[in-house]
C-alpha positions as CSV (number, residue, x, y, z in Angstrom):
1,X,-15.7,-6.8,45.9
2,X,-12.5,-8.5,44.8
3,X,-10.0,-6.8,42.9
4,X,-10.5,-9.5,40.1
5,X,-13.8,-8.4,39.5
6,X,-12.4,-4.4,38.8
7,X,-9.9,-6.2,36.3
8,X,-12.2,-8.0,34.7
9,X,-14.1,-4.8,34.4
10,X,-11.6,-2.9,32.6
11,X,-10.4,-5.4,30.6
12,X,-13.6,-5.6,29.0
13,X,-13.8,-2.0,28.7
14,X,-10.2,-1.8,27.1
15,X,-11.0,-4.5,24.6
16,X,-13.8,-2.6,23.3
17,X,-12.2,0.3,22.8
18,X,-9.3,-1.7,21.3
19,X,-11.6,-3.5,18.9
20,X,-13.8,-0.1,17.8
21,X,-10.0,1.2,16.8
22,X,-8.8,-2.3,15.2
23,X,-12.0,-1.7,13.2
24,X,-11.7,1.8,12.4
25,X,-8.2,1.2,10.7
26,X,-10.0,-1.6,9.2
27,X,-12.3,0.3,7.6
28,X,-10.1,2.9,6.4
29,X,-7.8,0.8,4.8
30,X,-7.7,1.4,1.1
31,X,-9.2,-2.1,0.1
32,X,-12.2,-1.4,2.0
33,X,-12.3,1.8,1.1
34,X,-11.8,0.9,-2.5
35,X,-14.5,-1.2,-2.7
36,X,-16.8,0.6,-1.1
37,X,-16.7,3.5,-3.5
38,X,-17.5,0.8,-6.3
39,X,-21.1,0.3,-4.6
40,X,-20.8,-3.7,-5.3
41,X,-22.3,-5.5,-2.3
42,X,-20.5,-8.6,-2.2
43,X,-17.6,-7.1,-3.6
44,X,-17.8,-4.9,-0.4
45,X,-18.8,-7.6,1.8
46,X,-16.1,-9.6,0.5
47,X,-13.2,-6.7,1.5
48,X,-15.0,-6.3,4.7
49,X,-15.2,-10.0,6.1
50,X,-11.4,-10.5,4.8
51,X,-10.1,-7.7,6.0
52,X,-7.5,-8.9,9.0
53,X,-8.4,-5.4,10.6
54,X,-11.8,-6.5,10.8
55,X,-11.1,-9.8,11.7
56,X,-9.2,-8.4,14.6
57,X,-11.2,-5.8,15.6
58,X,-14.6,-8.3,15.7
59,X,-12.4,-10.6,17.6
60,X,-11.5,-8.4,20.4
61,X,-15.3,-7.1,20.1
62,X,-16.1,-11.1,20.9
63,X,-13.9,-10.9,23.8
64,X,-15.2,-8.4,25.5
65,X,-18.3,-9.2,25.3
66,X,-17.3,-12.7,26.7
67,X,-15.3,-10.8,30.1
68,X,-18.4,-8.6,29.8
69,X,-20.5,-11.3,30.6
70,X,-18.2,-12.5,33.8
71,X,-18.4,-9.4,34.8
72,X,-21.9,-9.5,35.0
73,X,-21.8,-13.0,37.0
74,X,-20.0,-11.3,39.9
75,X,-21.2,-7.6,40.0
76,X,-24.6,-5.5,40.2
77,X,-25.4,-4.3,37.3
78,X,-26.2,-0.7,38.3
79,X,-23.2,-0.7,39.2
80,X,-21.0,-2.4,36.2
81,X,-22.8,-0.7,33.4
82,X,-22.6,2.8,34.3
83,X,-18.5,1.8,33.8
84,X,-19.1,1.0,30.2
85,X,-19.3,5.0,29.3
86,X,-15.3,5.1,30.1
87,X,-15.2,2.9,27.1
88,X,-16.5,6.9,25.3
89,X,-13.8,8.4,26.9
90,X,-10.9,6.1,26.3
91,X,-12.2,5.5,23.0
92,X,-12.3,9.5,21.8
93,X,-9.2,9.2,23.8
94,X,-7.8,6.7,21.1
95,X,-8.9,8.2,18.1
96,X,-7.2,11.2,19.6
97,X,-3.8,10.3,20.0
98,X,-3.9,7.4,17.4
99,X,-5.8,8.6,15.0
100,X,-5.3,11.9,14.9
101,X,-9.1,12.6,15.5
102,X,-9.9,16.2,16.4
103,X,-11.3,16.9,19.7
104,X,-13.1,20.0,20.5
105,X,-13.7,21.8,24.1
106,X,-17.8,20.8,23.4
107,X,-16.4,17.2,23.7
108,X,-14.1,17.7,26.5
109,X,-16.4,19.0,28.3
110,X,-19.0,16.1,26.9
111,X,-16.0,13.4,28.4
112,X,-15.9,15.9,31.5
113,X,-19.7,15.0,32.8
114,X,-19.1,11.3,31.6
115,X,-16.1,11.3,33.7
116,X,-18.3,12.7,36.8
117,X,-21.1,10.4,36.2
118,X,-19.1,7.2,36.5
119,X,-17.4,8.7,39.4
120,X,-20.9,9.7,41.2
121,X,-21.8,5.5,40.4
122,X,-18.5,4.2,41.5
123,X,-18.7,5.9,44.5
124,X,-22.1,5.0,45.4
């Protein structure tokens, strides 16, 4: 399989895991917050869909979904998807060292078997 095709494939996982922590700072920001605690549904949906956060988040969301689907055009999907679960790790990863996200040895160990399982499919 070309080299390409592995790029593709972790560019797609990269941008969702960029996008889910685009969106988390989105939706911690104090506007969204703010108008969430006020319980007004278009008021909410309003800070939500304006958000640049958001914005930016759902846009690298709609990338990767876009190299998800080359992906798809050139490799098996047993194989491909089973990749998709480093998007957990990278992702806890993120809100690790970004986010300052606590991350406890049942999780570790949690990313641990993830890790292997991708690993077993890669290899096979």
């Amino acid at each position: 399989m070309p080299i390409s095709t592995y790029f593709l494939l972790i560019s797609s996982i990269a941008l969702a895991t960029f996008s889910q922590v685009v969106l988390k700072i989105g939706m911690s920001s104090e506007p969204v917050q703010l108008a969430l605690s006020r319980r007004q549904p278009v008021d909410t949906v309003a800070s939500i869909i304006t958000s640049p956060w958001v914005l930016g988040g759902l846009t690298c969301f709609g990338l990767s979904a876009v190299v998800w689907l080359l992906v798809l055009s050139r490799m098996n999907l047993s194989q491909a998807y089973p990749c998709v679960a480093l998007g957990f790790v990278l992702t806890m990863c993120a809100g690790y060292f970004l986010l300052g996200e606590p991350i406890n040895m049942l999780r570790i160990g949690g990313l641990s078997l993830i890790l292997a399982g991708v690993a077993c499919v890669a290899v096979s």
